[in-house]
N, C-alpha and C positions, 0 to 999 in steps of 0.2 A: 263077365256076364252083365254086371250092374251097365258098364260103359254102352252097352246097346242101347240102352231106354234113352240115352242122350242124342237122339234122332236130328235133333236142328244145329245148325252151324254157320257162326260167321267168323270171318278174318281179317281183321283190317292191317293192312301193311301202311304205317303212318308215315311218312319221311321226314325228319327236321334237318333246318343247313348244318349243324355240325354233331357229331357224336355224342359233347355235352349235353346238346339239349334232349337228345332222345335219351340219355342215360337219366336225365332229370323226372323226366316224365313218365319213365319205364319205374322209377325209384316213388315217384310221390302213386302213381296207379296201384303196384305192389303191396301196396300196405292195405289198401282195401279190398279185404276178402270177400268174397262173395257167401253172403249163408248160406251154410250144409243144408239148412231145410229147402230153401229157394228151389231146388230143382235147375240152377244153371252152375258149369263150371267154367274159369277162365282162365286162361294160361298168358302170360304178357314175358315177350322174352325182346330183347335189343343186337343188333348186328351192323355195328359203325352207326348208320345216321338212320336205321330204320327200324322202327318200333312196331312190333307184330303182337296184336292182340285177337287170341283165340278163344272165344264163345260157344259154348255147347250146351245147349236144355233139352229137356222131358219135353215142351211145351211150345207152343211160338210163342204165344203170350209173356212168358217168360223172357225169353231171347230177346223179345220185342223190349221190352222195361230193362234188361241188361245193356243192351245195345243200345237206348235212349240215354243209360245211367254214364257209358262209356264216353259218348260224344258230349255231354254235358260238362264233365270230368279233362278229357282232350279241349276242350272250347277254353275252358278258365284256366286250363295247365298254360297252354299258348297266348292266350290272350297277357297273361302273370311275366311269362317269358320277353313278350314286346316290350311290355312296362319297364321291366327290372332288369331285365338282362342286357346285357351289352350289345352294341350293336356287329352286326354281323356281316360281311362282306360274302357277295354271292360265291367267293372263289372260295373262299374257307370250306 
């Protein structure tokens, strides 16, 4: 009953070149919970090289600041990965 009031929805299917890296990004996203008061839920799940993150609010408003909070989050995760991570060959 509660999961109806969750009316708004986004999904982003992220793709990284190899499984590490979405296992990396799916592992540092996962630890930050979204607050129970917040009024949004999110689900972050990985499948080989693509990282699927799903968004649900009461609110847009909400959704809107979750969704802003996520790409924020994806932007420094990737950008951390170019830096430090090893370099990657497009066949990998």
């Amino acid at each position: 009953m509660e999961d109806k009031l969750f009316i708004y929805e986004l999904e982003l299917n992220v793709p990284f070149p190899t499984q590490r890296y979405a296992e990396i990004a799916y592992n540092t996203l996962r630890v930050d919970k979204e607050p129970s008061r917040g009024g949004c839920r999110k689900t972050i799940s990985v499948n080989k090289c693509i990282l699927t993150i799903a968004l649900k609010a009461k609110e847009a408003r909400v959704l809107r600041t979750a969704s802003n909070s996520i790409f924020d989050h994806l932007s420094l995760i990737i950008e951390t990965i170019d830096r430090f991570g090893p370099q990657v060959s497009s066949n990998s």
